[in-house]
N, C-alpha and C positions, 0 to 999 in steps of 0.2 A: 311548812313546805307542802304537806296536802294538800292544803285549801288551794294553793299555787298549781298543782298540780291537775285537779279538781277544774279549776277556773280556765285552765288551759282546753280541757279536753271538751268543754262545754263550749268555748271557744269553739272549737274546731269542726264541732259538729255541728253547732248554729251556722257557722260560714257555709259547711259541704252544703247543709238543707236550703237553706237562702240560694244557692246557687241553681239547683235544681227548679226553679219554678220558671217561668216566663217571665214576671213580672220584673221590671226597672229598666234601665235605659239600654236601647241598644242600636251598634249603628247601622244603615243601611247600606245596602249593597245594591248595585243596580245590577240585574241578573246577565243583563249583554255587556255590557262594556267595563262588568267590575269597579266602577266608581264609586268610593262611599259620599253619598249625597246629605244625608242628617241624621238626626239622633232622635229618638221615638222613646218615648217614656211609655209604659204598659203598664195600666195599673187594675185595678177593677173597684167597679160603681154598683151598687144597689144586686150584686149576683151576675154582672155579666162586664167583659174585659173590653176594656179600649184602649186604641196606643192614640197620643198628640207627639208631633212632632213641638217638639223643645230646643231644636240648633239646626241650623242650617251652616253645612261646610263649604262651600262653594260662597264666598266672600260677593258676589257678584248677584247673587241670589236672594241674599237675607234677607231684604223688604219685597218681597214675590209678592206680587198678590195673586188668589187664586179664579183667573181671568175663566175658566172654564167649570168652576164649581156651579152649582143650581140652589135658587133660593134664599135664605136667611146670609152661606157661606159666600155668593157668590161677590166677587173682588174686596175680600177681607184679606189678611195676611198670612203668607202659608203658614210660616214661623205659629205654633200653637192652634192650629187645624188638627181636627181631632178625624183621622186616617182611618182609625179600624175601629168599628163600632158593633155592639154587643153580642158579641163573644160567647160560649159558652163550654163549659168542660165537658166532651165526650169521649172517656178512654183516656187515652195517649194525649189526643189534639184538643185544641178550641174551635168549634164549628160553629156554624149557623147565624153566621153574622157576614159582615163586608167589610172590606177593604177599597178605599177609593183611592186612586194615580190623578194627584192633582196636576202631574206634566199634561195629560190627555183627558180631562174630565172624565174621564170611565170609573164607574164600581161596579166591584167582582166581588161574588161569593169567596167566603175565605175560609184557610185552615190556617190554625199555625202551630206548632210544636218546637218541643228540642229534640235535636237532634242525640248523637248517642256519646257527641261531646255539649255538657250544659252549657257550653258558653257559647253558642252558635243556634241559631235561633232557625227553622226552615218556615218559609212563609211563601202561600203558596192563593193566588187566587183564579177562582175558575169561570171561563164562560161554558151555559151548557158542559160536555165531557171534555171542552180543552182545559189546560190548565199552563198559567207560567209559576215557575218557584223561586224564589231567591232566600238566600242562607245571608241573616244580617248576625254581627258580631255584640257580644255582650258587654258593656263597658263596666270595665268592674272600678267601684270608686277605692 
């Protein structure tokens, strides 16, 4: 019954710390109109963090291509377009990298963090000193 016990509390404490990071799937929010649009996996590559979108919810959407993207991406499929690109840990957030809005062909300087509940993600990208933020939801499996 220790070992049981034991097994439990290691349990609990891998789940609490896994939860606390950025990292895995989360949905997106559209920061005006509140729509969750898709699902973003976050993962990190060679020391620095990128999210690809991996689902698109909007049934009407799925084969998107991304008609305003530049270069290698431009009319690929959004469905696994690699969105936020490399990332890095400063403090609290991830900075120094971008974030691109395949609806509008724009990339923005990014941050992103959690907020002060881990399962709510704040993402936030800037032109010059504007900035928009949208808060995407954590998918827990």
């Amino acid at each position: 019954m220790k070992h049981f016990g034991a097994f439990i509390l290691v349990f609990l404490i891998s789940a609490s710390v896994s939860s606390q990071t950025i990292f895995g799937k989360w949905r997106t929010i559209d920061g005006q109109s509140g729509e969750a649009k898709s699902i973003v996996e976050i993962y990190e590559e060679e020391g620095k963090v990128f999210g690809k979108i991996v689902e698109i919810l909007n049934p009407e959407h799925k084969d998107a291509l991304c008609e305003k993207c530049e270069g290698d991406e431009r009319n690929q499929p959004v469905l696994g377009l690699v969105l936020i690109k490399n990332m890095i840990k400063d403090g609290k957030y991830y900075k120094k990298g971008t974030i691109f809005d395949p609806e509008h062909g724009k990339k923005f300087r990014c941050r992103i963090g959690l907020t002060d509940d881990p399962d709510v993600l704040q993402v936030r990208g800037y032109v010059a000193f504007l900035y928009a933020t949208q808060y995407w939801q954590r998918i827990k499996s």
